[in-house]
C-alpha positions in Angstrom: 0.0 0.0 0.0 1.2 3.3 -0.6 1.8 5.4 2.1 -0.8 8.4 1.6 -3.2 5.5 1.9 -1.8 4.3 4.8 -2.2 7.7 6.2 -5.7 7.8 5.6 -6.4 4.2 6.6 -4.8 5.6 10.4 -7.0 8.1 10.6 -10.1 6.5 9.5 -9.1 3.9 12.2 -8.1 6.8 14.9 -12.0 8.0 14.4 -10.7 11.0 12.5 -13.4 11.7 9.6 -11.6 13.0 6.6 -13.4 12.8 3.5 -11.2 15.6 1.8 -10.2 12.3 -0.3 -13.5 11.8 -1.4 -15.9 13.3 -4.6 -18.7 15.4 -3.5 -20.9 12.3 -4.8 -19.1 9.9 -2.4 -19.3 12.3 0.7 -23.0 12.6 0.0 -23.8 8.7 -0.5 -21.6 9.0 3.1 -23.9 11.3 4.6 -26.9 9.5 3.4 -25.5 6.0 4.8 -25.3 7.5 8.0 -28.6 9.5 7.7 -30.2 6.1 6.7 -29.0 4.0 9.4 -26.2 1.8 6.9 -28.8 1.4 4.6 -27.2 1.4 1.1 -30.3 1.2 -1.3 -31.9 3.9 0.7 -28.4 6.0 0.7 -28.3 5.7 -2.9 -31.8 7.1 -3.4 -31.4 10.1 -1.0 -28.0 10.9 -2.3 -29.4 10.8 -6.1 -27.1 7.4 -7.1 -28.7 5.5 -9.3 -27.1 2.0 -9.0 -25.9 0.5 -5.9 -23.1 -1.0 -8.3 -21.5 2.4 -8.1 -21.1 1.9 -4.4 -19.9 -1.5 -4.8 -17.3 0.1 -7.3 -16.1 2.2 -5.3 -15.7 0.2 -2.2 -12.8 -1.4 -4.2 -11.0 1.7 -2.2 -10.1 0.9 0.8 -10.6 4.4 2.4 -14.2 4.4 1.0 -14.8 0.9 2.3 -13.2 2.1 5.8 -15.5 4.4 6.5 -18.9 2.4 4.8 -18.3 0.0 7.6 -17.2 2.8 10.3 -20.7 4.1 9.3 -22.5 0.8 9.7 -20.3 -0.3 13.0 -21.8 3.3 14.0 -25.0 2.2 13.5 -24.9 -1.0 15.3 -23.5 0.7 18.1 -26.8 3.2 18.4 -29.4 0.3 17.9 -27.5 -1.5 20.6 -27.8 1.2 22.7 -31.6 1.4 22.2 -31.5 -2.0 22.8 -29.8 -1.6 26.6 -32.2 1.6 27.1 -35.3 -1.2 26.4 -33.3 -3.6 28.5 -33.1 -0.6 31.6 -36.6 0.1 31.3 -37.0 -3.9 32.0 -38.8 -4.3 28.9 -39.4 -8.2 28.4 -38.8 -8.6 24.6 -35.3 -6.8 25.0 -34.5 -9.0 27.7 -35.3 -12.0 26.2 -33.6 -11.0 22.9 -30.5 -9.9 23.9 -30.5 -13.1 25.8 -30.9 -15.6 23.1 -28.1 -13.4 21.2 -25.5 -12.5 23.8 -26.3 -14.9 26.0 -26.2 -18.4 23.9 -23.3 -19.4 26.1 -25.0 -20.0 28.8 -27.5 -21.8 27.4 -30.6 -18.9 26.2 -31.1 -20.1 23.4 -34.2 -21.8 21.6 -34.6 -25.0 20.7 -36.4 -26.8 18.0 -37.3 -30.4 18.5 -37.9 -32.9 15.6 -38.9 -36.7 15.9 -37.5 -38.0 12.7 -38.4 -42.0 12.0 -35.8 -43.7 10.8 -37.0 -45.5 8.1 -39.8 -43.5 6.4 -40.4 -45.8 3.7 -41.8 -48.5 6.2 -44.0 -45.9 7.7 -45.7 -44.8 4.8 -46.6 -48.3 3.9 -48.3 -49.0 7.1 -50.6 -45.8 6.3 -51.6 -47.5 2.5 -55.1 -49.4 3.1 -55.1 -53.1 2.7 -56.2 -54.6 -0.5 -58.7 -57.4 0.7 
């Protein structure tokens, strides 16, 4: 890697937000992304991008693609901390979710049973009528 994109790799990484680097048409998709909670179809329609294979395109940069997924990690982070809000306010649904999600180590987690025959064929012949 060259070194002007290791620079801006460090301070993508160090949380500084530099888009000098970027078109005015990738700084607005960036705007949008975030405005749109990391969603790229609606990004691409709020910034005026017609094809979300222009996005893809340009996440061949690594810079751009650095801070498409600081955007979405930023996102996370906010629903998550909805999620504990919920979760403070003892709401059950939160409780029980972030359980079966964070807490699948220690065994919150749902469980489908199935009662498989073994040999199917046999039991399927039992169910045909006699021919008397």
């Amino acid at each position: 890697m060259d070194e002007n994109l290791n620079k801006k790799l460090e301070a993508i990484e160090n949380g500084e937000r530099d888009w000098s680097m970027f078109t005015d048409r990738q700084r607005s998709f960036l705007l949008a992304l975030d405005d749109m909670g990391g969603n790229i179809t609606a990004a691409c329609i709020k910034a005026n991008i017609k094809s979300r294979q222009t996005i893809y395109n340009w996440m061949k940069d690594e810079a751009f693609k650095a801070e498409v997924d600081y955007v979405n990690e930023s996102s996370i982070d906010y629903v998550e901390s909805k999620l504990m809000t919920l979760i403070q306010q003892d709401n059950p649904q939160a409780i029980m979710f972030y359980l079966k999600t964070k807490g699948r180590k220690r065994g919150y987690v749902e469980t489908i049973e199935n009662q498989v025959s073994v040999n199917q064929f046999e039991e399927l012949m039992r169910k045909i009528p006699d021919d008397e």
